[in-house]
SERO-4910 file (N, C-alpha, C, O; in steps of 0.05 Angstrom, whole numbers):
BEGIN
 pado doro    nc1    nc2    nc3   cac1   cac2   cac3    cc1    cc2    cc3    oc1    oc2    oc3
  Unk    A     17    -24      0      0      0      0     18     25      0     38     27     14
  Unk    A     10     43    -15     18     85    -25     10     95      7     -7     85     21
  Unk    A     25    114     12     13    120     20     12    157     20     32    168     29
  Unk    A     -5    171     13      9    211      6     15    220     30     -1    217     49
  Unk    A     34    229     32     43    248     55     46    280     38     47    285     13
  Unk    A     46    295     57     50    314     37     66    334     71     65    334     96
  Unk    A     79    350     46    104    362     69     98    393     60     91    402     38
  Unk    A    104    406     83    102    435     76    124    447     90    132    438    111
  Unk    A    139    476     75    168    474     97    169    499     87    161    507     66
  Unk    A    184    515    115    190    545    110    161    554    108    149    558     87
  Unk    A    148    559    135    127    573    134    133    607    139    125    625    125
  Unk    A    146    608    156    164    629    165    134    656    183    131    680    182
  Unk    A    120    637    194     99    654    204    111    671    227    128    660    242
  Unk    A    102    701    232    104    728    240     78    727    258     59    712    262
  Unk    A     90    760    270     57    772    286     39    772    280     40    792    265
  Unk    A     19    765    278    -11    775    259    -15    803    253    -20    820    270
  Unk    A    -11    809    226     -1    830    209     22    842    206     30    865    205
  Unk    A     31    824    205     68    829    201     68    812    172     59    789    170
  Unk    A     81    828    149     88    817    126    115    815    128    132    824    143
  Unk    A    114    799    109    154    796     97    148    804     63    128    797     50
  Unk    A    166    815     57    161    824     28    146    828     11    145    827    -13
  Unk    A    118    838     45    103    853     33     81    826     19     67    830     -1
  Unk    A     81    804     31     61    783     34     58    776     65     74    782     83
  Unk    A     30    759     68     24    758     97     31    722    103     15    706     94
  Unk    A     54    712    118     54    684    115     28    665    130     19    643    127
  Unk    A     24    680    142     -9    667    159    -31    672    141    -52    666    154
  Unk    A    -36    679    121    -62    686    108    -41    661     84    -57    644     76
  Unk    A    -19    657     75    -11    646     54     -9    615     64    -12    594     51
  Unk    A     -4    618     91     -6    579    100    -42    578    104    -52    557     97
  Unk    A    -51    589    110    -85    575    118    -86    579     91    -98    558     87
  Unk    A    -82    592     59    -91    587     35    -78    558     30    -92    542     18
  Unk    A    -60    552     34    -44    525     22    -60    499     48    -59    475     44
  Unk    A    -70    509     68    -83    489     83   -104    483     64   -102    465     48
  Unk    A   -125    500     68   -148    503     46   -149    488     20   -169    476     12
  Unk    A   -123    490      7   -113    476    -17   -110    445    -16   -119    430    -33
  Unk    A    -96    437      4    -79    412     18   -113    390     20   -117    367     12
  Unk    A   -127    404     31   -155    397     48   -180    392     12   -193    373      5
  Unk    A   -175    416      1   -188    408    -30   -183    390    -43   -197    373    -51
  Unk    A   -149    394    -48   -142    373    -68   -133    352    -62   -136    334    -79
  Unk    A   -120    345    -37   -109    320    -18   -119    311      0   -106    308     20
  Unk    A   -153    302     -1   -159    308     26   -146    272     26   -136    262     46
  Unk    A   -148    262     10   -137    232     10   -118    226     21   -116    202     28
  Unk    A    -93    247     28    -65    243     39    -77    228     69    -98    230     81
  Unk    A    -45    210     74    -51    206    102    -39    221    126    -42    220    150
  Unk    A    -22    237    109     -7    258    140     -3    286    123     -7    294    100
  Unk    A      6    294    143     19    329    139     42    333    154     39    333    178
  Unk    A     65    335    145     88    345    158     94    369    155    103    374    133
  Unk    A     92    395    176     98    419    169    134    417    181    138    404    201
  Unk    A    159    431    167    178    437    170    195    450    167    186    463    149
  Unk    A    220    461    172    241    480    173    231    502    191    219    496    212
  Unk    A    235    531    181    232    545    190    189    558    199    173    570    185
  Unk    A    189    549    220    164    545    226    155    580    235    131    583    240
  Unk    A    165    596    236    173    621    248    183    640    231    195    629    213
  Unk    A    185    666    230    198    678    223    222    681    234    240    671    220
  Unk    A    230    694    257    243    697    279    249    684    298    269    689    311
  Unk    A    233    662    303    231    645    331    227    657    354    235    648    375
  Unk    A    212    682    351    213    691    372    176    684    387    155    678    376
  Unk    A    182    686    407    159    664    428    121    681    415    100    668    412
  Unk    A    126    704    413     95    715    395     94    704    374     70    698    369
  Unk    A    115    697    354    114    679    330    103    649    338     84    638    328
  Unk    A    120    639    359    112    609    360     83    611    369     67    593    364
  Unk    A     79    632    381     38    631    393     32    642    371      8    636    369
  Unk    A     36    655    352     15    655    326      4    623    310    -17    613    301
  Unk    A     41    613    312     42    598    290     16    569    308     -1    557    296
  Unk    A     21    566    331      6    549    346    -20    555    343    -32    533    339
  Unk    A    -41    579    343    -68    586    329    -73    573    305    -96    563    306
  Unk    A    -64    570    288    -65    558    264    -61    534    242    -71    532    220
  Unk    A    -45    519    255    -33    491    239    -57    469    244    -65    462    266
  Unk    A    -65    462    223    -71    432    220   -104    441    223   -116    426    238
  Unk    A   -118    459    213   -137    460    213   -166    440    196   -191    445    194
  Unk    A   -146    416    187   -151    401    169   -157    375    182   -147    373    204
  Unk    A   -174    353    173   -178    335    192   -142    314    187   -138    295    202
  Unk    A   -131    319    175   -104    305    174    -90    303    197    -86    321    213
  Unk    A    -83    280    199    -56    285    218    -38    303    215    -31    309    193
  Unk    A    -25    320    242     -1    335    225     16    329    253     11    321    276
  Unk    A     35    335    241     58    343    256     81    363    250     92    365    228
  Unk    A     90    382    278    112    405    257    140    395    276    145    390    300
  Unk    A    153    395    251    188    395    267    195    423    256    190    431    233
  Unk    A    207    435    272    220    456    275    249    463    261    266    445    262
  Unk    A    253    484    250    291    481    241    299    500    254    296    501    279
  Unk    A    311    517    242    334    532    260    319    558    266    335    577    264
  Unk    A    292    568    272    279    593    279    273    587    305    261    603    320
***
């Protein structure tokens, strides 16, 4: 048995309304959730990874915790160097 996993990496989520070059990464990961959930709802996991944060700084990690896995998927995030 296949089985889809599907990986997502370098979210690089910020304050709520904090852009990076002038895009919002929390309005651009719940669009690619939304996506993941349309077109994969078949996958059997979600691995979010690398840089989970912009900064790593501790308001980042409580944004980024409001939001992941709003999908009935399994997920899980490993963290990289933020």
């Amino acid at each position: 048995m296949t089985a889809k996993l599907l990986l997502m990496s370098d979210i690089h989520i910020t304050e709520p309304g904090t852009q990076i070059i002038g895009l919002d990464p929390s309005a651009r990961f719940r669009r690619c959730l939304d996506h993941a959930a349309q077109h994969h709802a078949d996958a059997a996991h979600l691995f979010l990874m690398g840089d989970l944060t912009h900064h790593g700084g501790v308001s980042q990690y409580k944004a980024f915790k409001t939001m992941p896995c709003r999908s009935t998927l399994p997920c899980h995030a490993h963290a990289g160097q933020s």
